[in-house]
VONU-15038 format. One record per residue: residue in three letters; z, x, y of N, C-alpha, C, O, CB in turn. Coordinates in pm, whole numbers, plus 50000, padded with zeros to 5 digits. Glycine has a CB too. Layout:
# residues N
alaZXYZXYZXYZXYZXY ...
//
This chain:
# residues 288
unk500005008449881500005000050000500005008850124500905016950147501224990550000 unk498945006850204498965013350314499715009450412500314999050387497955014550351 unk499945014850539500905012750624500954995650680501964988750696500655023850737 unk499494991750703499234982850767499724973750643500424963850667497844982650831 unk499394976750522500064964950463501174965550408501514956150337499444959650379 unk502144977750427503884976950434504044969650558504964962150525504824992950443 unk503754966550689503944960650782504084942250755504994933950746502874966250866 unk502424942550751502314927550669503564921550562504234911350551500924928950568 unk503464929450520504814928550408506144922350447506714912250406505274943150364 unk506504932450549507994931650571507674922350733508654916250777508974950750580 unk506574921450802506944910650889506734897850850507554889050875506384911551001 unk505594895450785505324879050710505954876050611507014870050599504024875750655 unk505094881350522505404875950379507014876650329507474866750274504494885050272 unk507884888750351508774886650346510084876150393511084872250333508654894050356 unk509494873450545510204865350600509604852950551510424843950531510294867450739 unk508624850850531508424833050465509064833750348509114823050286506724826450425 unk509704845950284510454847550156512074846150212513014849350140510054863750076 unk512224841650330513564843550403514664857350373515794859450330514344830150364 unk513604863850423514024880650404513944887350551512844891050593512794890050291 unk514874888650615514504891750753514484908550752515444915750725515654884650867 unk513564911450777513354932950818513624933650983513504924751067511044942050786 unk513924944050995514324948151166513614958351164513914965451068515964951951223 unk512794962451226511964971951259512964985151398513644981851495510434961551323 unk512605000251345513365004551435512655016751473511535017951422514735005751394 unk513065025951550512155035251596512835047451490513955051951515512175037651780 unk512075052051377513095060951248512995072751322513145081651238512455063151060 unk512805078651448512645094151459513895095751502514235107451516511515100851556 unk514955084451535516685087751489517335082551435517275070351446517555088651556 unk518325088451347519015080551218520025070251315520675061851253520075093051087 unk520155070751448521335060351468520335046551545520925039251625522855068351593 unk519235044551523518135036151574518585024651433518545012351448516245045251583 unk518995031051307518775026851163520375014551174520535002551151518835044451020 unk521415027351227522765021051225523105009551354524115002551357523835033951233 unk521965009551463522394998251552521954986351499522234976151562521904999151689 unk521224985351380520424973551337521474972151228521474960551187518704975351293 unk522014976851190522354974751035523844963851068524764966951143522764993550931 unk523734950850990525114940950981525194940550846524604947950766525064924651047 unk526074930350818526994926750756525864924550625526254927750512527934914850827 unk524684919750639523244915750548522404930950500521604931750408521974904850668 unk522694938350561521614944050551521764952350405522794957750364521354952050682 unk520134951950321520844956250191520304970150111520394974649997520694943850089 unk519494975450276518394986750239517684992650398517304985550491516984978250125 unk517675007050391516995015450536515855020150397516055020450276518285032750657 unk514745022950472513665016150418512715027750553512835024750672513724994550425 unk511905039450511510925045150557509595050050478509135044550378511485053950609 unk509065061450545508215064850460508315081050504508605085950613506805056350471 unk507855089050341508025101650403507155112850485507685123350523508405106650319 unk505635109450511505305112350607504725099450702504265089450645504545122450574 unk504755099950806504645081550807502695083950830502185094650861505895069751005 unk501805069150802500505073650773500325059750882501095050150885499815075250585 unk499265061350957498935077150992499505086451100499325098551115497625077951024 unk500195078351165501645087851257501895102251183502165111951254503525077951242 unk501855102951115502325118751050503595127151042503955138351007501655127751112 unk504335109751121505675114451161506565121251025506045120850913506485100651230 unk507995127851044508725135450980509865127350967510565135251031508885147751035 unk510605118850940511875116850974513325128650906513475137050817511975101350925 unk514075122651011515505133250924515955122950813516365111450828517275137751048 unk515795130150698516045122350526517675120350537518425110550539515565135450352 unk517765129450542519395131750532520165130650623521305134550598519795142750498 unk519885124450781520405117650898520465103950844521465097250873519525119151032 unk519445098350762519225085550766519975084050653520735074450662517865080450772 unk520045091850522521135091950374522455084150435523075074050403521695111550307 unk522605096550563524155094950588524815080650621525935076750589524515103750706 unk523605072550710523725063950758523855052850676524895046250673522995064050831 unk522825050150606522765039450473523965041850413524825033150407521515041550355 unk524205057650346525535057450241526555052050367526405039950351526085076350154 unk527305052950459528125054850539528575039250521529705034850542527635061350675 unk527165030150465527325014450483527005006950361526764995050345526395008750596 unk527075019550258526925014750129525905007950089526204998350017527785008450101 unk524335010050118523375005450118523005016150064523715026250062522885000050217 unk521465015449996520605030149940519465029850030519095020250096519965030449761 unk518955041650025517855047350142516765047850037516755052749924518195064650233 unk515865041450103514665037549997513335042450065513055035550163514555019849966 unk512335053550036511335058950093509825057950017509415059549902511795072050114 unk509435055550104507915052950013507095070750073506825075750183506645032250099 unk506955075249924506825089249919505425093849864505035103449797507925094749834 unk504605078249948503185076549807502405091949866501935098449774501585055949831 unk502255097749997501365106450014502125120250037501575129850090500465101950121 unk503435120349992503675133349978504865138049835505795146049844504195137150130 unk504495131049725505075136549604505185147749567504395156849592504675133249521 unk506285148649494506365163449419505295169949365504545165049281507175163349310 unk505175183349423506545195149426506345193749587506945202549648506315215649339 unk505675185149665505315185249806506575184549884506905192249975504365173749843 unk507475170549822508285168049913509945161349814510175149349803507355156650027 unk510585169049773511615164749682512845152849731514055154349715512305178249644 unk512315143549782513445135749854515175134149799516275131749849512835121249857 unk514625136849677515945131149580517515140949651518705137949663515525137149359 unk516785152049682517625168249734517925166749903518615173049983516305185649708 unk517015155049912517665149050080518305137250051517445129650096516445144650212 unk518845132750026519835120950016519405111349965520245103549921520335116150123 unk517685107149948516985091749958518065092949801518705101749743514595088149957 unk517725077349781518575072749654517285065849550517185066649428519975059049708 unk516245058149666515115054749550513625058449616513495055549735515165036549502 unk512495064649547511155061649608510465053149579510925047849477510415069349603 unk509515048049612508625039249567506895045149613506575049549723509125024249636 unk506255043949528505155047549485503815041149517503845030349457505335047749373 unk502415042449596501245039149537500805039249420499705034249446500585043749576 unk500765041349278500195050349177498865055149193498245064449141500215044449057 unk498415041049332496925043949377496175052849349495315055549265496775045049482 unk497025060549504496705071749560496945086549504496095090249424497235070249666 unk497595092049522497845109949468498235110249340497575118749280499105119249546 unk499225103149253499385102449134498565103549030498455112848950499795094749125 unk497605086649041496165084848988495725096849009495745106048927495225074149052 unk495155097649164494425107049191492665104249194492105112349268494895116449097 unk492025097449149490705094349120490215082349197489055082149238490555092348978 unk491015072349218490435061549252489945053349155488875047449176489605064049326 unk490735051349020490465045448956490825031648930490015023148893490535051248900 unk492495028948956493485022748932494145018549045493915024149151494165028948857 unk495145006949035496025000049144496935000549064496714998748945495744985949211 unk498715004349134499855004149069500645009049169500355013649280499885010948945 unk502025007149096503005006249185504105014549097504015015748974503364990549231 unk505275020949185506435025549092507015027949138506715034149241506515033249014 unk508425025549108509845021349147510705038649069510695040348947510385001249048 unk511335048749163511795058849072513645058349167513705059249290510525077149080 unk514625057249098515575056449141515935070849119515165078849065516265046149095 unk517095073849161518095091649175519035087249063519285096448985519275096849367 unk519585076649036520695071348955521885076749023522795071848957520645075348801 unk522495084949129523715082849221524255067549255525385063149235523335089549357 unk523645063849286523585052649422525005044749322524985043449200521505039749458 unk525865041349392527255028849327526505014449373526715008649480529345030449436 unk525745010749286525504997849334526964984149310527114973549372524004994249245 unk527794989949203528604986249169529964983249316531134983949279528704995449056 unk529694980349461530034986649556530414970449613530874968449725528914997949625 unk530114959349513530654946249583529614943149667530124934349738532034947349666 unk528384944749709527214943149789526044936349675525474925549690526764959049860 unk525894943949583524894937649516525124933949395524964941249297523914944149515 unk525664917449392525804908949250524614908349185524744904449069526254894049264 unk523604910549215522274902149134521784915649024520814913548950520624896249276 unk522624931649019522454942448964523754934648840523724930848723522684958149074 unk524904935548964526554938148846526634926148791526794926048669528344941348926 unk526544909348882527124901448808525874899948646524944907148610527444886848916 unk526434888048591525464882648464524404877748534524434873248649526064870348360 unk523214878948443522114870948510521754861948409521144866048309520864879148563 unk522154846348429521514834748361520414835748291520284833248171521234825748438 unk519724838848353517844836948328518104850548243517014850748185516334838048507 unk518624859548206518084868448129519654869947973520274879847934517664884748256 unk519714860447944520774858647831522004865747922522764872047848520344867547661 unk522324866248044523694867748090523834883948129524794890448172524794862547967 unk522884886448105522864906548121523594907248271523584899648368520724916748134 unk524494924748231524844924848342524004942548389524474953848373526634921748344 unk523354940448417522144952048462522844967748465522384978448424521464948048642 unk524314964248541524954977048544525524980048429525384990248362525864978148640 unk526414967748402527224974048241525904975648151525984986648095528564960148142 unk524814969548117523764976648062523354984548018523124988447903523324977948086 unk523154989748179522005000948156522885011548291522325020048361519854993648199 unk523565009648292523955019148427524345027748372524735027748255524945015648535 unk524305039948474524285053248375525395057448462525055062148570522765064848360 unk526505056948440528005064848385528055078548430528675083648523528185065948213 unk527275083348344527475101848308526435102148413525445094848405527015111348120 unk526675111648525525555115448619525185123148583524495127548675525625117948734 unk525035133148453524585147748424523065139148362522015145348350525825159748289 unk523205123148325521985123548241520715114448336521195107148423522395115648074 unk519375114548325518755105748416517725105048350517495112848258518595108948553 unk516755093948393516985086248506517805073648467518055069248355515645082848571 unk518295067448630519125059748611518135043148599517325040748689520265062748732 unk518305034248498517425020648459517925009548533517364998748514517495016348298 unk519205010148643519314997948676518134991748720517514982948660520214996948758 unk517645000248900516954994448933515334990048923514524984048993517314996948994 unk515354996248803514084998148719514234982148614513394973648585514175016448611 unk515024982748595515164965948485514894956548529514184947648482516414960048433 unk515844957648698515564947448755514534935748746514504924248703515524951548835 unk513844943048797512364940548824511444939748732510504931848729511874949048896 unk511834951048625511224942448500511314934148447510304928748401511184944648424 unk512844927848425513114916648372512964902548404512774892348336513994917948355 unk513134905148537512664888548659511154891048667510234887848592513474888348878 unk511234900348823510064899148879508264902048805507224895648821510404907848983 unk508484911348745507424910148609507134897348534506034892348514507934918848494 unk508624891848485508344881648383508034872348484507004866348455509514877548273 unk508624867948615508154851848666506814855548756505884847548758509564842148781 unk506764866848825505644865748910504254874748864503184874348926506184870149050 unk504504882148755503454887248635502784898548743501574897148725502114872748557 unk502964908248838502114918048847503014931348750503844940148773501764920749021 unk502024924448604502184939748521500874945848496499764940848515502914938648366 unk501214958648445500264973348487499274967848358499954961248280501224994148467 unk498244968748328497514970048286497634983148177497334994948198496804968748377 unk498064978148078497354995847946496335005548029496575011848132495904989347760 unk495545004947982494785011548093494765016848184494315028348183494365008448131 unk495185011948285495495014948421497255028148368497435040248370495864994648534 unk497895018948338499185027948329498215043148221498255054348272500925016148217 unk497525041648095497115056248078496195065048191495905076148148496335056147950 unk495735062348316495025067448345495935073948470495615085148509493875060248347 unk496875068448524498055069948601498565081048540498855091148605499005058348607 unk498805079748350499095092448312498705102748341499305112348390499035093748230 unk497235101048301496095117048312496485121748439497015132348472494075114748316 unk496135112448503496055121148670497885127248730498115133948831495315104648827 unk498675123248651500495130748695500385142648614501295150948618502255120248632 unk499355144448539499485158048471499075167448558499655178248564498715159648345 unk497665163448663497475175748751498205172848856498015181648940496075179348793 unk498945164948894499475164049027499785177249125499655180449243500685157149008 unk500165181649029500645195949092499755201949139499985207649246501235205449011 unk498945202649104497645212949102497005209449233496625217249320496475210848964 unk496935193849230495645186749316496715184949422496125189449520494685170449249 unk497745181749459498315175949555498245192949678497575194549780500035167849489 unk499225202649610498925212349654497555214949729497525213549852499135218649565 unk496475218449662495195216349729494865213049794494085218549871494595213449710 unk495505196349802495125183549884495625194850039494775200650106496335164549833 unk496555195250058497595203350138497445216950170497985220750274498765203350077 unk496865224150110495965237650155494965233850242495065238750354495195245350034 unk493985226150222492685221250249492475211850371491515210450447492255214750134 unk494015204450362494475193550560494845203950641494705201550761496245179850577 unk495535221350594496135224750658495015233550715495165235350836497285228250610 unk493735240450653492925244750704491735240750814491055245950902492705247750625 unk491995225250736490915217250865492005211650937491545202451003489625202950814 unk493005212550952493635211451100493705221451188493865222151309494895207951099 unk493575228151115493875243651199492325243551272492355240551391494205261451068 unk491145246151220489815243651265489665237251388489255241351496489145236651175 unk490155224251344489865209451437490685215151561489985218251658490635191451363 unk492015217051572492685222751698492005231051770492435233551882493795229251677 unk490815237251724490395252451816489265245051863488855248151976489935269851723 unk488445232351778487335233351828487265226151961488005216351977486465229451737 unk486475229952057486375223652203486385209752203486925205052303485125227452278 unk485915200952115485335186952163485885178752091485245169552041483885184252155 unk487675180852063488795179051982490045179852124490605188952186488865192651840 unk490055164552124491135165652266492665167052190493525173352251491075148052390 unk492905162752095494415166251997494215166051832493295161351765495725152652029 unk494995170451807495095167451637496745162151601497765163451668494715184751534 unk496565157051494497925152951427498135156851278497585151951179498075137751435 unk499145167651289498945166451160500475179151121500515191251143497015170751111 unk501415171351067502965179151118502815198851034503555207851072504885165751008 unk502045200250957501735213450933501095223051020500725234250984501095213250842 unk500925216051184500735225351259502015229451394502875222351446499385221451302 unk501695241551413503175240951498503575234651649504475238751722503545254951516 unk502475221651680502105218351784502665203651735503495198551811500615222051827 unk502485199951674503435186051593504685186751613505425196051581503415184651430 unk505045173351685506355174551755507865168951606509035165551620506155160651929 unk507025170551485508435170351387507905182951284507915182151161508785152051285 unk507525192851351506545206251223507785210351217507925214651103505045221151274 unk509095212051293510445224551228511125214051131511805219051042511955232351376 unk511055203251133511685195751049511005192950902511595193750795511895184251120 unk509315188850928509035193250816508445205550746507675207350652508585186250795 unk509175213550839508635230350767510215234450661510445241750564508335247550950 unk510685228750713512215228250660512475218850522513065221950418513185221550787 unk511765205550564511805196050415510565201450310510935204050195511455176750454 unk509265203050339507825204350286507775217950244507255227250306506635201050393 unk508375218550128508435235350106506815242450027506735254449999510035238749974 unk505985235350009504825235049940503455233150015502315236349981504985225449849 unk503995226150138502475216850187502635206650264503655200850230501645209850075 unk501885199350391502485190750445501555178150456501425170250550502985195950561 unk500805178850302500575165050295499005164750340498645174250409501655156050392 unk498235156750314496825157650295496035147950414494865144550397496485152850137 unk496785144150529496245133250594496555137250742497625140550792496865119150544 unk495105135850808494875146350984494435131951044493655122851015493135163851005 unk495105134051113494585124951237494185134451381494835144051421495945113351279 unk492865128451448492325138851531491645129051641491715116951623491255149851447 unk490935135051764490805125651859489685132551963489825143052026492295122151922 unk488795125651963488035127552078487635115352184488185115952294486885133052026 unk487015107752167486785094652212486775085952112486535089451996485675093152282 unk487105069352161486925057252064485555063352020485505066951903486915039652136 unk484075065752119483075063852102482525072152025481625070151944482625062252189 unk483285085552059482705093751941483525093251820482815098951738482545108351978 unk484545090051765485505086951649484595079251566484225083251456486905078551688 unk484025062351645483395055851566481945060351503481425056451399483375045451626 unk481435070551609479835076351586480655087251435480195086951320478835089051784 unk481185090951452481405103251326482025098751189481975103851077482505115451378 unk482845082851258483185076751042482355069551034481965070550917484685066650967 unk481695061351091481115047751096479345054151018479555055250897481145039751302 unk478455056651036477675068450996477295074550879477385086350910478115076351037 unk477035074250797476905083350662475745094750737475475105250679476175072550491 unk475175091550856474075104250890475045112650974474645123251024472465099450990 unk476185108950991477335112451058478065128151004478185139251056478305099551035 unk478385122950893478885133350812478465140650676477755132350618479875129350794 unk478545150250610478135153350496478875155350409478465151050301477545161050495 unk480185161850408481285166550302481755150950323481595145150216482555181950343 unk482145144350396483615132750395482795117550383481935112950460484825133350586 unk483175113550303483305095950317483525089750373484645091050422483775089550277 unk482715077550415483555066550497484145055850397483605046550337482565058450612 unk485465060650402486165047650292487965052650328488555062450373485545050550055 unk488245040350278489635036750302490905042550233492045044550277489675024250279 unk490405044450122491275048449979491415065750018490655075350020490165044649791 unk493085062450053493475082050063493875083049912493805072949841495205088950195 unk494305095149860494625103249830493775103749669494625106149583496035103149859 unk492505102449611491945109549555491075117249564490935122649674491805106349506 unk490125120949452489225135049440488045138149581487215147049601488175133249277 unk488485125949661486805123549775487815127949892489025126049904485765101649806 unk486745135349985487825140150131486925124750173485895119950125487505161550262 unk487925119550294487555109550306487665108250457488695113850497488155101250222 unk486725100650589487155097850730486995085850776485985079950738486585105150817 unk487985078450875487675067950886488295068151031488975077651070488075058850776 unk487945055051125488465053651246489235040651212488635029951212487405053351366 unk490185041251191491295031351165491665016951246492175006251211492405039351177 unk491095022951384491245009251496490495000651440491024989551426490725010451658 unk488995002251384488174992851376487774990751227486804984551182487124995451464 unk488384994951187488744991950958489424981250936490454979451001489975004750850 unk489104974050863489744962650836491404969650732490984976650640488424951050742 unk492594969150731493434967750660493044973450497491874970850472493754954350683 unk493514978050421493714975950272494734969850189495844967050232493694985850227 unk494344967750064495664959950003496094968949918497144965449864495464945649926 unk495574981949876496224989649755496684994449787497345002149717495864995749672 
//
């Protein structure tokens, strides 16, 4: 899910789900704590934000969520391991494209839920983990499956969850298929993501020098106003996605075009095997 449709998400659809989100400015962890009451049951970012490129402080924002007994939940779809280890900054769960960098190809749509197993959900905040659940012969998710011994992982609460309800009543399950091909492509992750991240960091560097390039974005350069923060978290690479700027008019002449460009695509779908460009103002949204 791309940005535009984590937005969609948490301003509509969620709230016609009577789920209210507060939107906050994440480049400070106490933006997170003026919003947070008595309801709130999750701080909720992304770890490079797309296409902002922003950095947030992981572990400003840990403090804040733990401080209120909530878990810090990051969607880490375009900068996965070994890129960006959140688990070692405080987050408690990520959540996944399988789309994008995982897959890797552009083959598949998927999603994935990876918890730290720290988190005390057991904390009097969230019955629908500890108490019994009716609908599933009375299970109590934590006495379950909760994992006790922190030496062992991963932890299945919040992984059941969702299997057990939201799978069974609202049916988006993975496809065979789709889940083996998700496999193939986590085997090179390493390999390709890296790359991905050699290869943004060289054509950013380029794009900054050339004359008819009024800015670039892209936090692996030292002109990016969060590069010490993520030179500090991104011990590998800072992620495969440049944002750059000359005019609306020439932006649209250079994605819009296939006589435009030769190495890059005009298409929507980041993070597999295709370098890809697009002018985002005038793209319609994606849903994967």
């Amino acid at each position: 899910m791309g940005t535009g449709g984590t937005y969609n998400l948490f301003h509509y659809t969620l709230r016609r789900l009577g789920i209210d989100v507060r939107f906050v400015d994440s480049s400070n962890p106490a933006n997170f704590e003026k919003a947070i009451d008595d309801n709130t049951r999750l701080l909720y970012t992304e770890s490079i934000g797309n296409p902002k490129n922003n950095v947030d402080d992981f572990p400003g924002i840990a403090a804040v969520a733990h401080k209120h007994g909530i878990p810090f939940v990051v969607d880490n779809t375009v900068s996965p391991p070994p890129l960006l280890r959140t688990f070692d900054l405080g987050v408690d769960i990520n959540v996944y494209s399988l789309t994008k960098f995982i897959g890797g190809h552009g083959t598949s749509i998927g999603g994935a839920i990876v918890e730290r197993g720290t988190f005390d959900w057991n904390n009097g905040k969230f019955p629908e983990i500890v108490d019994p659940d009716p609908s599933y012969h009375g299970v109590s998710y934590w006495a379950a499956f909760g994992n006790h011994d922190k030496a062992v992982a991963p932890d299945w609460r919040t992984s059941s969850r969702p299997a057990s309800n939201c799978l069974r009543d609202l049916g988006p399950t993975l496809a065979p298929q789709n889940a083996f091909l998700f496999l193939q492509g986590l085997e090179t992750l390493p390999l390709r993501i890296r790359q991905h991240a050699k290869n943004a960091l060289a054509v950013a560097q380029w794009l900054e020098q050339h004359p008819t390039v009024a800015w670039v974005n892209y936090p692996g350069l030292s002109s990016h106003p969060d590069h010490a923060r993520a030179a500090a978290f991104l011990k590998e690479g800072f992620g495969a996605i440049i944002g750059f700027w000359d005019s609306r008019a020439a932006a649209r002449r250079a994605s819009s075009s296939s006589n435009n460009v030769k190495l890059f695509s005009h298409l929507a779908n980041i993070g597999d095997a295709k370098s890809l460009i697009i002018h985002p103002a005038s793209t319609p949204p994606t849903s994967s």
